[in-house]
C-alpha positions as CSV (number, residue, x, y, z in Angstrom):
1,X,-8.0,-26.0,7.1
2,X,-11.7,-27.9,6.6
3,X,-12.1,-28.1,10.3
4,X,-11.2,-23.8,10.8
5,X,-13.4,-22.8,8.2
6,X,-15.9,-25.3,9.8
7,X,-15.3,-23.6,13.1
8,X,-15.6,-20.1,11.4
9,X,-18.7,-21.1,9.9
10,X,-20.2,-22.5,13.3
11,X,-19.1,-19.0,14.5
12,X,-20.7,-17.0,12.0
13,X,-24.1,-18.7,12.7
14,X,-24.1,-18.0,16.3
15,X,-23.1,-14.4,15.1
16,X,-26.2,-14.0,13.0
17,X,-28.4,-15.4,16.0
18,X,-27.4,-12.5,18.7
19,X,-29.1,-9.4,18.7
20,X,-27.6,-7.3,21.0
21,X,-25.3,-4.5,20.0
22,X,-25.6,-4.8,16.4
23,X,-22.6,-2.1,15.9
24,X,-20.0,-4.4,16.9
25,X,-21.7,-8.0,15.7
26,X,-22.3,-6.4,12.3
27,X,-18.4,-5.8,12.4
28,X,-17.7,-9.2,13.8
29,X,-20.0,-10.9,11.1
30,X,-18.6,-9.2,8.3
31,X,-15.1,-9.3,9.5
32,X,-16.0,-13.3,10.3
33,X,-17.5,-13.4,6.8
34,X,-14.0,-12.3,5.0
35,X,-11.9,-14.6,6.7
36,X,-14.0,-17.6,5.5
37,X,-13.9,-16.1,2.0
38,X,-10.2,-15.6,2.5
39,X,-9.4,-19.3,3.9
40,X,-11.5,-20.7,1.0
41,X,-10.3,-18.5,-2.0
42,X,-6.9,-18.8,-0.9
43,X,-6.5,-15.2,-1.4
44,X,-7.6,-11.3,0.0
45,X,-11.3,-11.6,-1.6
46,X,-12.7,-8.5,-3.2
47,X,-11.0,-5.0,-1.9
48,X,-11.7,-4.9,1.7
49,X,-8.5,-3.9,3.3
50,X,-6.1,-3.8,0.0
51,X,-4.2,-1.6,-1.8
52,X,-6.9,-1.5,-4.7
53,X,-8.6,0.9,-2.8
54,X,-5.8,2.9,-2.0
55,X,-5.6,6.1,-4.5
56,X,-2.9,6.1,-6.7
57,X,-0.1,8.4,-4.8
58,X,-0.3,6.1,-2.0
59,X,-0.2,2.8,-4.2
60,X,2.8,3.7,-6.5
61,X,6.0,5.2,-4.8
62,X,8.5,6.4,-7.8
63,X,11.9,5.2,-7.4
64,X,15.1,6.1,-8.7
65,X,16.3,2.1,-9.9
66,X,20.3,3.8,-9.5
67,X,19.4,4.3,-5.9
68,X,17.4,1.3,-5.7
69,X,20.5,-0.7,-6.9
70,X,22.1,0.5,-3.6
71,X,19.9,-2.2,-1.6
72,X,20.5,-4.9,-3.9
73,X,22.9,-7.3,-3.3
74,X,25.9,-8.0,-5.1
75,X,24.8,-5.2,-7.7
76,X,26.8,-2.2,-8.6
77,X,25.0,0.8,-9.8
78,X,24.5,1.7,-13.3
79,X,26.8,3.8,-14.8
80,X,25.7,7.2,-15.9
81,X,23.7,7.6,-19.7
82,X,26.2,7.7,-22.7
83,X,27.6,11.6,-23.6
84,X,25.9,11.6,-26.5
85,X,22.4,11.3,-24.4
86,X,23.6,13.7,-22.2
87,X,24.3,16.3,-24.4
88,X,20.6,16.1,-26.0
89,X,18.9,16.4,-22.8
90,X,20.7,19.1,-21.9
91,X,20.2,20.8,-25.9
92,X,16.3,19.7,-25.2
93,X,16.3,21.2,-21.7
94,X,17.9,24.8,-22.8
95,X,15.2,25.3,-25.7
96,X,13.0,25.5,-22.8
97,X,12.0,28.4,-20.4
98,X,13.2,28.4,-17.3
99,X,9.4,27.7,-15.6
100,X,8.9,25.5,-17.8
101,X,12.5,23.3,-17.1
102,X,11.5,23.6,-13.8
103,X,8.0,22.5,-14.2
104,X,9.1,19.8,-16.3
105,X,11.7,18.3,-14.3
106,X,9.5,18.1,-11.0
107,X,6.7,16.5,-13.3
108,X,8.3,14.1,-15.2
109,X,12.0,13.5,-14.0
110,X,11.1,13.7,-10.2
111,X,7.5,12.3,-10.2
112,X,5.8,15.0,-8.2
113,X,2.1,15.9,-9.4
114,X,1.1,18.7,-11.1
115,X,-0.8,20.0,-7.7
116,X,2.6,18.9,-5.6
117,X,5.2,21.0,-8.3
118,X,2.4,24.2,-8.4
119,X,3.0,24.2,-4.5
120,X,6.9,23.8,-4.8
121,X,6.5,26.2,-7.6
122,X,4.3,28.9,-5.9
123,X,1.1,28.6,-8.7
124,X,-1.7,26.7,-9.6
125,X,-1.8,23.0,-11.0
126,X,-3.8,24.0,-14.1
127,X,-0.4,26.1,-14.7
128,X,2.0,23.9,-14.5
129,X,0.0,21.3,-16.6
130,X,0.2,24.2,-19.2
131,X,4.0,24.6,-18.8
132,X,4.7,20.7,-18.9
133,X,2.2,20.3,-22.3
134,X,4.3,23.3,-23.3
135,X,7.2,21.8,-22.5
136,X,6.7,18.7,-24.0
137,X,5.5,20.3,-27.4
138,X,8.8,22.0,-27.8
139,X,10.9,18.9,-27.2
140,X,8.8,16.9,-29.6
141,X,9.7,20.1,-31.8
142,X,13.6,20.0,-31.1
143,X,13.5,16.0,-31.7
144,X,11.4,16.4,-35.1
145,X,13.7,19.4,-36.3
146,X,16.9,17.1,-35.7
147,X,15.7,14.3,-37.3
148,X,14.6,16.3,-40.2
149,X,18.0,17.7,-40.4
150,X,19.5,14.4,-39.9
151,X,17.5,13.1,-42.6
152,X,19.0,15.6,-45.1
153,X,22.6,14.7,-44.1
């Protein structure tokens, strides 16, 4: 590995000495330039070429881990959540609007962006942000109002 980066860094000299067509050698130098910094480091130096510059849609892809199971070996898929769970999303989901169930389920139970679900929903991305906050504050009511009650009991 001594002797390559030796080589690169021979290389990279003669690079530097040309001065003809400076668009492409300035390319080759700095392209020459990360592989030595690679080879040394042992790793992708800085964020040329790597997913850290990437913004954040095309860096994370959500995934459903029931469906991911599927690709797993030797793994069966979960089993669906407990009655009890599923009968307070669904009491959570009916003490909201119908926009805002929709809105909320794109948003946060199928990962699309607010500017993504205002396109599948026909309107803005500043209004479904208000439906999902919306949304969210009368859960959080629902949920404080049961525990209240559940308190009392």
């Amino acid at each position: 590995m001594k002797e390559l980066i030796r080589e690169y860094k021979k290389s990279l000299k003669s690079l530097k000495k040309v001065k003809t067509d400076m668009l492409y050698l300035n390319s080759m130098i700095s392209d020459t330039q990360w592989a030595i910094e690679y080879m040394e480091k042992g790793h992708m130096p800085g964020a040329k070429w790597s997913v850290a510059r990437w913004s954040r849609e095309k860096r994370e892809i959500p995934v459903d881990p029931l469906e991911m199971s599927r690709y797993v070996k030797n793994r069966l898929p979960q089993g669906c959540a407990p009655q009890w769970m599923v009968e307070l999303l669904e009491s959570l989901m009916l003490s909201l609007s119908v926009r805002e169930r929709e809105a909320y389920e794109l948003v946060r139970g199928q990962y699309f962006s607010f500017e993504q679900a205002g396109r599948l929903m026909g309107c803005k991305k500043g209004s479904v942000q208000n439906l999902v906050s919306r949304a969210e504050r009368k859960i959080a009511l629902v949920v404080r109002k049961q525990t209240i009650s559940e308190r009392d009991l």
